[in-house]
N, C-alpha and C positions, 0 to 999 in steps of 0.2 A: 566694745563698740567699734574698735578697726577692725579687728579681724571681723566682723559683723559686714564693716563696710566694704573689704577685700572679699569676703565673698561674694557680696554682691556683685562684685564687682566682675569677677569671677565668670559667674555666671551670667551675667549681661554679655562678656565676650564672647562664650562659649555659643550662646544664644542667635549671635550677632554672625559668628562663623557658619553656626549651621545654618541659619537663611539664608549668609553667603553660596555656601552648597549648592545650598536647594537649588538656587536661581542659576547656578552657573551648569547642574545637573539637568535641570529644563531646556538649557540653552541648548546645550550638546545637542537637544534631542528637535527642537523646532528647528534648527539652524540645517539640521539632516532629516528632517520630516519627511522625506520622499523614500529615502532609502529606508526609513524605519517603519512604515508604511508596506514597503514591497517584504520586509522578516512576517510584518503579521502578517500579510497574505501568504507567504509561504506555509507557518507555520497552522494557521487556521483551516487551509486544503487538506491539511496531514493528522491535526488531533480533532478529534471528534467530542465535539461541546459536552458538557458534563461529566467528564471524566477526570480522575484524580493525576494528578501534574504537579510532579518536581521539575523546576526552574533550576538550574547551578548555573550561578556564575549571573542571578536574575539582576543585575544593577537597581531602578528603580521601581522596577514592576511590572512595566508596561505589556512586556510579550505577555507574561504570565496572567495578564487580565484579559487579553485581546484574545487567545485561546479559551475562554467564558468554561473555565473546570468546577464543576461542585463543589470539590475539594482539591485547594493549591497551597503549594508549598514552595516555596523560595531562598535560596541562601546567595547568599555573598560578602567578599569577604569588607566591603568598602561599610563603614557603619552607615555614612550620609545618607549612601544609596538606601539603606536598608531604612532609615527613619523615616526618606520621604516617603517610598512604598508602604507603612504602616500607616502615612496619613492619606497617602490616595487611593490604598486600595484596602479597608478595615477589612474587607468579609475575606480579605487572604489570610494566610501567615507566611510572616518571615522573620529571616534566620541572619545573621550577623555567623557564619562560621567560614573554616579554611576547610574546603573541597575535598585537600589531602587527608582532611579528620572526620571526616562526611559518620556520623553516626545519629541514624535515626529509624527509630523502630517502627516502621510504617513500609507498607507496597503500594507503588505505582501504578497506572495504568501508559503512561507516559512520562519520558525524563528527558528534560529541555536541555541544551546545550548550545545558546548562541552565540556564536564568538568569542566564548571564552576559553576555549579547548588551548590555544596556542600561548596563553597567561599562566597556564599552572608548570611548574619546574618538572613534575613527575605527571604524568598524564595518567599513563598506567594503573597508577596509588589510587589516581580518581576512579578510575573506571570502576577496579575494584571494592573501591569503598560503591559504585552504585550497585554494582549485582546485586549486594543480599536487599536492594530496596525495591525488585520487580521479581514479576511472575512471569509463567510463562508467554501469559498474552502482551507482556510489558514491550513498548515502541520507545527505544532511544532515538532521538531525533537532535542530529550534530549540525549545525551549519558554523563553517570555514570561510575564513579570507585567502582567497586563490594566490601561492605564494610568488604569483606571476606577478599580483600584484605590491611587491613588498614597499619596493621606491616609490612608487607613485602614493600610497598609503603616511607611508615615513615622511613624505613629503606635505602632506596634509596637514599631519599630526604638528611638524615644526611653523606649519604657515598657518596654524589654529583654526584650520577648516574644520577638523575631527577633533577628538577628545584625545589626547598623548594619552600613550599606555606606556608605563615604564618597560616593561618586559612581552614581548612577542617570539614566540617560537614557529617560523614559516612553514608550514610540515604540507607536502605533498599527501592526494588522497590514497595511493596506496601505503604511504605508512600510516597512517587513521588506519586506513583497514585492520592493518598488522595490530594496531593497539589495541583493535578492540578484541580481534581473534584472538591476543592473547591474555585478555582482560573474557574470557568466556561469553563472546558475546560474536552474533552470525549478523553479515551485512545481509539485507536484502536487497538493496536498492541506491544507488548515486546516481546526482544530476545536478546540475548547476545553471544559475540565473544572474541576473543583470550586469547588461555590459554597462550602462549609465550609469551611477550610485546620482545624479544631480537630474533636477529636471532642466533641460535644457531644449527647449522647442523648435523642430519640431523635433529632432534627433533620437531623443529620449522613446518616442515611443517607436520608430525606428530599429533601434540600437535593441530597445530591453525587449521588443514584444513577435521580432523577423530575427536581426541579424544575430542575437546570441542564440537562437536556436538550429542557427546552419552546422552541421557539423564542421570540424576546424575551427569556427569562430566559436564554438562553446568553451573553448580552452583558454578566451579571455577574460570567460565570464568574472564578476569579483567572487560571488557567492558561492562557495560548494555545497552540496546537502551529500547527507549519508541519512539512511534509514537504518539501525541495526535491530535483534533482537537477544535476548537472553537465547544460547545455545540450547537447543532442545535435549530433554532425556528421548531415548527410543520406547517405545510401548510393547505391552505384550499384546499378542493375536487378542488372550483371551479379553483384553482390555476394551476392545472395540466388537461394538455390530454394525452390517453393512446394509445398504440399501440401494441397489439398483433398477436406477431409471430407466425406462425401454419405451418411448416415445414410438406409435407407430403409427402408422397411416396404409392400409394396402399393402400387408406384410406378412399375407398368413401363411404362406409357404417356409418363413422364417420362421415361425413362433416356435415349433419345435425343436429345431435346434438353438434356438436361444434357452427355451429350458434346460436343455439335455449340455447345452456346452458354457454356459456362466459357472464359474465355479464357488466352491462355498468361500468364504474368507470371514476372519477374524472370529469374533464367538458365533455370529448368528446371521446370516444372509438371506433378505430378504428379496423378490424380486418384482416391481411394482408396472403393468405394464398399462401404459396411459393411450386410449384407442382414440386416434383422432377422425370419428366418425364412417370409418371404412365402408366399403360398397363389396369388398370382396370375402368377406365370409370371416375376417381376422377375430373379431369379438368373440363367435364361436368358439375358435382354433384355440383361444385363450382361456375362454370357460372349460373345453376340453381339457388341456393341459394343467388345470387345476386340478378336476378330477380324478386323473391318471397321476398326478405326484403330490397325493397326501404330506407325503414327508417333506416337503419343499412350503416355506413358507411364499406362496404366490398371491398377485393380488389384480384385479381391475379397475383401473378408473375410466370413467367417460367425459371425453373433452369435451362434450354438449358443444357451447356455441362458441367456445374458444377457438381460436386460429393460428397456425403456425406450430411448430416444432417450440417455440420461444415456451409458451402458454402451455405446452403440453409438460414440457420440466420444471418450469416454475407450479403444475398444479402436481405432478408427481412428488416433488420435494417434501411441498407443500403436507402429504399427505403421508413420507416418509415419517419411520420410527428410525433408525437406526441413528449412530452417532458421526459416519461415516456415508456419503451422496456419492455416487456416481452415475453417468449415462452413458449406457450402451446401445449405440442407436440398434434398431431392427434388421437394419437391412446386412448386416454381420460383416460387414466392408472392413472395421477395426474388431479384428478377432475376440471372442470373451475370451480366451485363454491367455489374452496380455494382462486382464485385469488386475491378475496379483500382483506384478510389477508397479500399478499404481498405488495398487494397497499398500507396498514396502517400502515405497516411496516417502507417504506419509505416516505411518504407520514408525519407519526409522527417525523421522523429524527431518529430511531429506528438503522439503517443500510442506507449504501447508494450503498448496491450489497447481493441484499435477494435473499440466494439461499433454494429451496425446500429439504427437506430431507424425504425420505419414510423411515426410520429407525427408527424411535418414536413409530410410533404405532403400532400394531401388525399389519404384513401381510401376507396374503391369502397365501396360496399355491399354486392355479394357478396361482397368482398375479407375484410370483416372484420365480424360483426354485432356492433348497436348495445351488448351487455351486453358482450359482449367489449373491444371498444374502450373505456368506460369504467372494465372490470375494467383495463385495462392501463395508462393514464392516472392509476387510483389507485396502484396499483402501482410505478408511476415515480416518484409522490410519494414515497409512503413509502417509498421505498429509498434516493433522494436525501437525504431524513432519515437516514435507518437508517445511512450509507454518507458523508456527508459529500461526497460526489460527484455530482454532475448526471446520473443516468439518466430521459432521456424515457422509453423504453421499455422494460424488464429480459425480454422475451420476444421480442424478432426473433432470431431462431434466426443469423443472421449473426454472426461475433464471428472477428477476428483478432487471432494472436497467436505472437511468435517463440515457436521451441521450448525455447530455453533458460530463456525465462518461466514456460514450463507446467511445465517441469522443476521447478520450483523450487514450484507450485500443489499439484503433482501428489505433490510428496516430504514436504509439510506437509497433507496432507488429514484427518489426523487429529482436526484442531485445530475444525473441524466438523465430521467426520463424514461417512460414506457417507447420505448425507441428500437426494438431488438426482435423480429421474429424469429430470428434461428436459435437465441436463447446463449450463443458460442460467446457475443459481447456485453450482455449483461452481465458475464460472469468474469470475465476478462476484465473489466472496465470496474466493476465493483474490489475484486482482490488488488486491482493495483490502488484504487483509491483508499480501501481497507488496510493500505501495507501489507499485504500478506507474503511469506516466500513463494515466490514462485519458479517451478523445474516444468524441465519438459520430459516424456516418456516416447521413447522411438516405439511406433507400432507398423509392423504389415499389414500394409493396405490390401484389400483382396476385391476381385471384378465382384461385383453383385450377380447372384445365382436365381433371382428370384425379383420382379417385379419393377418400376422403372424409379430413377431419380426424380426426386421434386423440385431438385435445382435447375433454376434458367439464367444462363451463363450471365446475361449483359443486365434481364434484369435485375436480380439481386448482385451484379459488379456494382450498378446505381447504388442500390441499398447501403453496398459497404463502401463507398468511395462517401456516401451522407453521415455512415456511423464512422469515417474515418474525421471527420469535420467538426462533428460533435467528439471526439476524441481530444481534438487540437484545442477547440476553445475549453473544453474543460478540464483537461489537465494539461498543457501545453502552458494554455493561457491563463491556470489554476481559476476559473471559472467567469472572467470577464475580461476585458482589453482594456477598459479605464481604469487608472489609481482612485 
């Protein structure tokens, strides 16, 4: 009957402890509601709803629910954390383990890493324990405490604003990098966010939504983000077929040598040429050059009542077989004999959205006039800003890209909008929001031989200075200005 009543007793405590937890586990989190608040919006821009998602290091669940995955998975090492998450969020699972021992027989599409990177003793062990848990399309997604911020953080922790963490290890982002390059694993992408962690009005939207994204003041930011991927295998040629897009408009003087000078790549090259309603005889030139090369897989579509260079690749792709997109525009300015450099690109696991840039090499003067070329140089600026990513040039009509990529661009367009004639930043703007790597390929640029530009300098500068603004609110501002 005592021992009867010592267990009860027992157990009342233990009972007693874990609703202690619970509530002091809640508090952490209402008491920091803003700043946890700004993780899910970061991490909700980056995973794409219904996907399979490991959580490590998930405390009580919260991220790993606010990313809305089909299938989620969660470990950490705190039990508490791990019992309220079983009762807040039943349709997950989770895992009570140690990171270092990470064994579970399941692939990813997504593998979460909030602020716990700098908690585990051997980071490394971790990473490796996550490889064998992604595929190729697998997104690691790390966000850091900027170790600029370590005293002011420390200080928190002692005056019970934050949650103390026994053990923190401050690591700048080039050694994350190193960890994961040697943990088999390729960055795509870093950037960093909120200078505020508190709301404090009006400052807070000041601080989090302008001033952390001036460069220099980004180096205050708290948050770091790294995007990585599982290291690519290279492919064989035979592995892939190709598909080139040839958008044209009043180009039949070019048709033939874009027959005669696209080369074959990978197993099987097709070449799809998309007529945007010509007046000078191109549709002909094309059905001709069918006839004269049996051996060449060619093809025609007609952009009927579609508009734009935009509409004429997105209906090409559209109608693409190959496993492998590319466009070469008509007017033969980005030579087809650079194509293969694209193909080797991805082809090596180099990039998995290789865009052309004419800014490398020295260009003609007919090739490209003087307001132009400057127009496109600022442009590369600000997008490389805008994008977090190095683009010289955001207008070389060149750009490769597997099909299962675009698949995936093409199935979230929403998310900006039918907004793009030139067709250069839908696909720009979809890879960076898709994660994808992305390289640039140096091409010579060559004067047009044959027919005139459809470019008008000031008014599509408008166009791209409107698709630079839609840029800013939607990934800048991960796709609103209010918490």
């Amino acid at each position: 009957m005592v021992e009867a009543k010592n267990q009860n007793s027992h157990s009342s405590e233990a009972n007693t402890a874990g609703q202690t937890n619970e509530k002091l586990l809640l508090r952490w989190r209402k008491r920091n509601s803003y700043y946890y608040r700004w993780l899910d919006k970061i991490y909700k821009f980056i995973v794409r709803p219904n996907s399979r998602v490991l959580h490590v290091g998930c405390e009580c669940g919260n991220l790993l629910a606010a990313v809305e995955p089909s299938y989620g998975v969660g470990v950490d090492t705190d039990p508490h954390s791990i019992e309220l998450a079983k009762k807040r969020f039943a349709h997950l699972k989770f895992h009570v383990a140690d990171p270092h021992e990470l064994n579970l027989n399941e692939k990813f599409d997504y593998v979460l890493i909030c602020n716990s990177l700098g908690q585990w003793h051997d980071i490394q062990q971790v990473l490796e324990r996550i490889r064998p848990l992604t595929r190729e399309s697998t997104r690691i997604v790390i966000t850091h405490y900027n170790y600029l911020w370590e005293g002011v953080l420390r200080l928190g922790s002692h005056l019970r604003i934050r949650r103390p963490r026994p053990y923190q290890n401050w690591l700048p982002p080039k050694d994350i990098e190193n960890l994961l390059n040697l943990s088999d694993f390729d960055v795509i992408r870093s950037s960093s966010y909120l200078m505020l962690p508190k709301r404090i009005w009006p400052l807070t939207t000041f601080c989090n939504y302008f001033l952390s994204l001036l460069p220099g003041f980004r180096l205050l930011n708290l948050v770091n983000l790294v995007i990585a991927r599982p290291a690519p295998a290279a492919r064989r040629d035979e592995d892939l077929s190709v598909s080139v897009i040839v958008p044209c408009k009043n180009e039949r003087g070019n048709i033939e040598d874009a027959v005669r000078r696209i080369p074959q790549m990978g197993r099987e090259t097709e070449i799809i040429f998309v007529d945007g309603n010509s007046t000078d005889g191109t549709s002909d030139e094309i059905k001709r050059q069918i006839r004269e090369h049996p051996e060449r897989k060619i093809s025609l579509i007609h952009q009927g009542d579609g508009v734009g260079k935009g509409d004429a690749v997105r209906k090409g792709f559209a109608a693409a077989k190959g496993d492998v997109l590319v466009i070469q525009d008509a007017d033969l300015t980005v030579r087809p004999e650079d194509l293969p450099k694209f193909f080797r690109a991805l082809r090596d696991g180099r990039g998995e959205f290789v865009n052309g840039t004419r800014l490398v090499y020295p260009v003609k003067k007919q090739a490209m006039r003087f307001l132009n070329l400057l127009g496109n140089k600022f442009f590369g600026t600000l997008f490389t800003w805008l994008l977090d990513q190095r683009f010289r040039d955001t207008l070389c009509g060149t750009k490769m890209i597997y099909r299962k990529d675009y698949e995936l661009i093409a199935a979230s367009r929403s998310y900006f909008g039918d907004f793009d004639p030139f067709g250069d930043f839908d696909l720009i703007f979809g890879a960076i929001r898709q994660n994808l790597k992305v390289v640039e390929v140096p091409v010579t640029y060559q004067p047009r031989t044959y027919g005139e530009t459809s470019i008008r300098r000031f008014r599509h500068g408008w166009l791209l200075l409107k698709m630079s603004w839609i840029a800013f609110k939607k990934i800048k501002w991960l796709g609103s200005k209010t918490q």
